[in-house]
N, C-alpha and C positions, 0 to 999 in steps of 0.2 A: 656420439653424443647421446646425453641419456633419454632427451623428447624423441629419436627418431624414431624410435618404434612406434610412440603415437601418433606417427605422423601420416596422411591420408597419400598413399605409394605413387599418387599422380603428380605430389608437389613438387614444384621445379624449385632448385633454392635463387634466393635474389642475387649470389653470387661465391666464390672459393676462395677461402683463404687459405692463403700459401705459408707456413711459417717455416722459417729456415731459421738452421741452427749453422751460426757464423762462426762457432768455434771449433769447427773440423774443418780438416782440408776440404773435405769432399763436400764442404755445406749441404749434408743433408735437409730435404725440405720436407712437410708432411701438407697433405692437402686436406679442407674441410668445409664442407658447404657451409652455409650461412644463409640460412631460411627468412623469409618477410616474421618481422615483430622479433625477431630473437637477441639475445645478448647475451653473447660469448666472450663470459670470460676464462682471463689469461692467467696463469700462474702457478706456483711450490702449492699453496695448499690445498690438499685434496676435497675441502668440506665448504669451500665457498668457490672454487672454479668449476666451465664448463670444462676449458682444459688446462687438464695439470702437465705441469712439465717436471718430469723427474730428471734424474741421475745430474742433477743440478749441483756437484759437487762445489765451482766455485763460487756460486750463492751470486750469480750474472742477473739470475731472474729473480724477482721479489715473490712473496707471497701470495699479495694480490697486486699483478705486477699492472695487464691493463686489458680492455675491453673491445670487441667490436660488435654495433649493431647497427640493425637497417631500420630506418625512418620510412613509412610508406601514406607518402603524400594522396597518392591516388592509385586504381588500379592498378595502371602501367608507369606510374613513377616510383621509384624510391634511389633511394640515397645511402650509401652505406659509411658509416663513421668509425674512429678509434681514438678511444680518449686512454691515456694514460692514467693510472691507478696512484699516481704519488711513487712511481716506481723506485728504486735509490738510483740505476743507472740508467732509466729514461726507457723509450720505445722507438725502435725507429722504423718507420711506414715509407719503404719506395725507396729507400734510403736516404730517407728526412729525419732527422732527429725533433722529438715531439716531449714535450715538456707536460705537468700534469696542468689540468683547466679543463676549459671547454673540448678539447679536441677539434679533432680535421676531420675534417670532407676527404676522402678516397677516391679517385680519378678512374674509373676503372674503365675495359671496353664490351662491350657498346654500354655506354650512358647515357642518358638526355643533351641533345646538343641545340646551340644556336647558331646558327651561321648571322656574323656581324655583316651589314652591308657592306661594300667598296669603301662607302662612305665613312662609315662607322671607325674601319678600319686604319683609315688615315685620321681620321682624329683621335684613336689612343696611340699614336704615334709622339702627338704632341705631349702626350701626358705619364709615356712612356717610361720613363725614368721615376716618375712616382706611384704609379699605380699599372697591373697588368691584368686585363680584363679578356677571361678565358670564353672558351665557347662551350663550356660545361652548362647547359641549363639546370634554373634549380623550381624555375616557374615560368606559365607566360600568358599573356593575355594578348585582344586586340592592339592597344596598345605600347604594352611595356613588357618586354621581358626578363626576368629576372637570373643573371648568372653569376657564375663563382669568380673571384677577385682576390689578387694578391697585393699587399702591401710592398712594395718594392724592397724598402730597406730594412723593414723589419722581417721580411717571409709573411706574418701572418694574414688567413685567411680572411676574406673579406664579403660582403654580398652587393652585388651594383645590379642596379634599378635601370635599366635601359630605356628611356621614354622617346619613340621615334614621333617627333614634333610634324612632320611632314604627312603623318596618315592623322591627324587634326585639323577636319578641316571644316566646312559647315558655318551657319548663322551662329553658332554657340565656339565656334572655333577660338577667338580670343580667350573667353572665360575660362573655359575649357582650358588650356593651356596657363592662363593664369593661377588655376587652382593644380594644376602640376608642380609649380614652382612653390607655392605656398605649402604643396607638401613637406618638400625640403627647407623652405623657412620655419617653419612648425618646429621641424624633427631639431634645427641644429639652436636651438632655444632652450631645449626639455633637457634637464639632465635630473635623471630618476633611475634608480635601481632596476623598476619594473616596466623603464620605457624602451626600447629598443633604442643602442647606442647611433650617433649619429657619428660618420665620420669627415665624408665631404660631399661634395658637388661641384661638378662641373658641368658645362653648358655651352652649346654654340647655337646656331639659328634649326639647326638639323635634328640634334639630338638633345635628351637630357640624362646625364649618368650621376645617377644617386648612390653614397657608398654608403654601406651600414655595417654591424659586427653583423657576422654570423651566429646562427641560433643552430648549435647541431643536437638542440633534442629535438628537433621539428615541432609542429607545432601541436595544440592541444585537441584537434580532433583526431591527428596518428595517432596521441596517448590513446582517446577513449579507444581507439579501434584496434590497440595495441590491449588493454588493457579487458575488455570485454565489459568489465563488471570495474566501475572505480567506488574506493570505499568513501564513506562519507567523512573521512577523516581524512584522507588527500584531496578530497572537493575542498575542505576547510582548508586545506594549507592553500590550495589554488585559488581561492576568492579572495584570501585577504592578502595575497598580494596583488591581484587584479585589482580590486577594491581598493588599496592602497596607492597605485599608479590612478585609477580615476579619480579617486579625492584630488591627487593633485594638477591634474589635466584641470578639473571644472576652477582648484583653487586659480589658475593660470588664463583663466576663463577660458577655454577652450574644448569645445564640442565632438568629441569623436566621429560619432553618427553612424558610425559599422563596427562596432561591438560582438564577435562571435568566435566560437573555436579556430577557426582557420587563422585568423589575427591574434589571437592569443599564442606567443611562443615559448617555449622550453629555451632557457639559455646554453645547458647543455646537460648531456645524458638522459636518459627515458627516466630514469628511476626519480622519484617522488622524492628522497629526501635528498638528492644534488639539486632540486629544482630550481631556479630561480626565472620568476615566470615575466614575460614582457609583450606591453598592448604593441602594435605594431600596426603598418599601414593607415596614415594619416590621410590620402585620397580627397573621401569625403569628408576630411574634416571640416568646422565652420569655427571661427575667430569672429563672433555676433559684435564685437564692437568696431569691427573695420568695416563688416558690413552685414546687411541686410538678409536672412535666411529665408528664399520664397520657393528653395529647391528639393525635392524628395530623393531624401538619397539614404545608403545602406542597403539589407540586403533582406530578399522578403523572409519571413519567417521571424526575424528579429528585429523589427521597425516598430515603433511604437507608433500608433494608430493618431496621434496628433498634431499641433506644432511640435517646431525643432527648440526646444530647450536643453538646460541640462535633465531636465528628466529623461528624454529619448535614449542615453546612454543607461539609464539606471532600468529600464526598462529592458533593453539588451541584456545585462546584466544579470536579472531575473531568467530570460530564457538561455542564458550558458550558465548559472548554476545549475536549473531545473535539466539541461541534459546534462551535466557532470553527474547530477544524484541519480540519474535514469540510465544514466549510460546509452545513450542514444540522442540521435538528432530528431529534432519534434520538426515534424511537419504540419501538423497542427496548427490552422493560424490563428496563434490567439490571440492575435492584433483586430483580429472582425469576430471574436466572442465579445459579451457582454460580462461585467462584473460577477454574476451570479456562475454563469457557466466557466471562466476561469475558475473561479476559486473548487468548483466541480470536478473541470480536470485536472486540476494537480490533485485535490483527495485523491479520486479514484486511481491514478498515477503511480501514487504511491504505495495504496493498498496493495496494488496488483504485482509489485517488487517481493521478494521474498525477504531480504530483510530492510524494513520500512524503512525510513530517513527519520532523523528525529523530530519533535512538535517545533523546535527551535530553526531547522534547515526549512520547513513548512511553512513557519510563519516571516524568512529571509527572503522566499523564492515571492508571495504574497505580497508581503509590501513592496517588492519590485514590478508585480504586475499587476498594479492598478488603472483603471482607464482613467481616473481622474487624475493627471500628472500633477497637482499642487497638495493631495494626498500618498503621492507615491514617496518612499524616503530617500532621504538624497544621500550623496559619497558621503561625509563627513558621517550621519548617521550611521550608513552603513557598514563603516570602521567600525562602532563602537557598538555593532548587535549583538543582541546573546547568543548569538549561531557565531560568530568569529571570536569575540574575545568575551564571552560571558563566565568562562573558566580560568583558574589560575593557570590550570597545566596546560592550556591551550596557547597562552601568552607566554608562558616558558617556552616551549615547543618552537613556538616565532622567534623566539629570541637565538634560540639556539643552532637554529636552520640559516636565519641569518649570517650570522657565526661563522656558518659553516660554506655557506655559497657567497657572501659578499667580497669578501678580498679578491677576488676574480673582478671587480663590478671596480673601475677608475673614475670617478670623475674627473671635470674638465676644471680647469683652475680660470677661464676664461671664455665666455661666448666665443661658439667656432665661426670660423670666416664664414662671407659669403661667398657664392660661388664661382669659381675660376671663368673666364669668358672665354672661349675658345677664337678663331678666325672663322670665317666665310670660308670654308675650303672649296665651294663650287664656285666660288668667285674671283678664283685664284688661279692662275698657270699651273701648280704645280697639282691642282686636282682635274684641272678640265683635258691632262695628257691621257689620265684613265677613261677617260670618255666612255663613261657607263650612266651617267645623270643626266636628268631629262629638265635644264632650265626652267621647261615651259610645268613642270610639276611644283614647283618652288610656290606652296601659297602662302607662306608667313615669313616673317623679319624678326628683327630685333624688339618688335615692339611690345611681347610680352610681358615684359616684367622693368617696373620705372624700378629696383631697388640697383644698387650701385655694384659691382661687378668687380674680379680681381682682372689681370691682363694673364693671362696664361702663359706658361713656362715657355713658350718658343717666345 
């Protein structure tokens, strides 16, 4: 490959691709590292691939046939993918045939794993035949861990939200568990281009499994870290679909309240003009007419310093363009600056850049970070600033991107179910044979969520 030379002789790559050629007896294969941020591609021509494939005589491979790159979540995660190019005769990964879109997640070994409890385990038993919930990690927290998911009858890939209900526990325990389910009532309501797709939920007293599409361009702090330097003209295509998704959230009256690159996803590919960009993680979200907001939540650095309105996301906002334009994460809190000294550190910010931002991205990041939230501007404004659509060729530009990544994007023809109820399997004969559960650990019931429930597939 042509960067290896540039490359610092200690790198270890994130992992090897094997490409085999199926039309010889002897399936000749060739092997080829695959470095963290890279995007390798596949194909005949020699002036837009990493690798070319010659002596291609029966024209098997396309020109720009398809790609594979690493997404790197964190130091020691990453995730390597392959999206198909629109190839004429397709790609096929592991010997899975893979269609052009979003692309797949690659199983490789060693990867992130989760080990499902006993418990866990006998309940996608029951759901078996619809959904298959691997122990590929893709995320995890105290709480919930996040792994890879198949769609049973269609094959495709899926993302499931694992919520272990049983380490919830505490004076806040109820609530707490109430605003997990409200997660997934949120999600299966939205239907928007730039909101992450919802696809189900299911539920027992033990567990809560949240399905969603997959996002294989990872999310938009890999880009900045992928990217080093992003230009202020893929900031502009990234805010106004960000911006676009929050007009319609607050239209929906519904409060995000953790607004930052990590929750900002890539639907698929690294590259800026496949983007199609989606808010995600609902958590802390707030729904102010069901109830009452007296709780501090999101994440520090990007909290707005007051009550929780809709300006609290618009504020958020403000500090994930101002690192898109910086290219970096602001540690900075300028949630405890005053009016005067904000508007100080973005000047200086951007002086200190080599090539500035313009007077118009200056004055977008600004009115997002106001301390006065009845002077700050809100989504619908923020659709229509001179930094997003103040240009014609800017609006074309949307128009044509669109175009170009929405046919991939389904909507639902119908509000999605609510979620499947699962049984009591520790309360059952057929789970108390495995005898690895501790009764006396049991501290919640059914009583989380009064909304009405499917009966699940057993």
């Amino acid at each position: 490959m042509d960067q290896d030379s540039a490359r610092p002789p200690q790198e270890i790559p994130a992992a090897y691709l094997h490409l085999v050629d199926s039309r010889s007896n002897n399936q000749s294969q060739q092997i080829f590292p695959v470095y963290e941020h890279d995007i390798v591609k596949i194909g005949r021509d020699i002036r837009s691939n990493t690798l070319v494939i010659h002596d291609d005589l029966d024209m098997m491979v396309s020109r720009n046939h398809c790609e594979v790159y690493v997404v790197v979540y964190e130091p020691t995660i990453n995730h390597i993918y392959v999206r198909d190019r629109k190839s004429s005769n397709g790609t096929l990964v592991n010997g899975k045939l893979i269609g052009s879109g979003p692309g797949i997640i690659v199983q490789y070994q060693p990867s992130p794993r989760h080990d499902l409890t006993a418990l866990q385990q006998e309940e996608c038993k029951l759901f078996a035949s619809k959904y298959r919930v691997t122990d590929h990690c893709l995320g995890h927290g105290a709480e919930a861990a996040v792994c890879l998911a198949n769609d049973v009858q269609t094959g495709k890939q899926l993302v499931c939200k694992l919520v272990n209900l049983d380490k919830i526990y505490g004076k806040n325990a109820r609530e707490d568990i109430r605003r997990k389910f409200q997660e997934a009532d949120i999600l299966r309501q939205l239907q928007h281009p730039n909101i992450l797709s919802y696809v189900d939920t299911i539920s027992s007293p033990h567990t809560l499994y949240i399905f969603t599409e997959l996002a294989t361009g990872g999310d938009l702090m890999s880009f900045i870290m992928r990217r080093g330097t992003v230009k202020e003209s893929e900031s502009r295509i990234i805010m106004h679909q960000v911006v676009r998704a929050l007009a319609y959230l607050h239209e929906k009256g519904i409060i995000h309240r953790d607004l930052k690159p990590e929750n900002i996803l890539l639907a698929y590919s690294p590259k800026i003009m496949y983007h199609r960009v989606m808010i995600s993680d609902f958590g802390t979200s707030a729904v102010p007419r069901r109830s009452r907001m007296v709780t501090n939540a999101g994440t520090m650095g990007y909290q707005a310093p007051q009550a929780h309105t809709t300006a609290v996301d618009i504020w958020s906002l403000g500090v994930v363009a101002l690192t898109l334009l910086v290219s970096d994460r602001h540690d900075a809190m300028l949630n405890q600056m005053n009016e005067r000294e904000i508007r100080k550190y973005i000047t200086r910010t951007f002086i200190q850049l080599a090539k500035r931002p313009s007077d118009d991205a200056a004055n977008f990041v600004r009115s997002c970070l106001r301390l006065n939230p009845l002077r700050r501007i809100s989504a619908p404004e923020a659709k229509r600033h001179e930094w997003l659509c103040g240009k014609k060729k800017n609006a074309k530009l949307f128009k044509r991107l669109d175009k170009r990544v929405m046919p991939y994007w389904k909507p639902h023809n119908a509000l999605r179910p609510m979620p499947w109820s699962l049984p009591d399997l520790v309360r059952t004969s057929r789970y108390r044979k495995l005898d690895c559960y501790n009764l006396e650990d049991e501290k919640l019931g059914y009583f989380y969520t009064s909304a009405p429930r499917r009966q699940a597939f057993c």
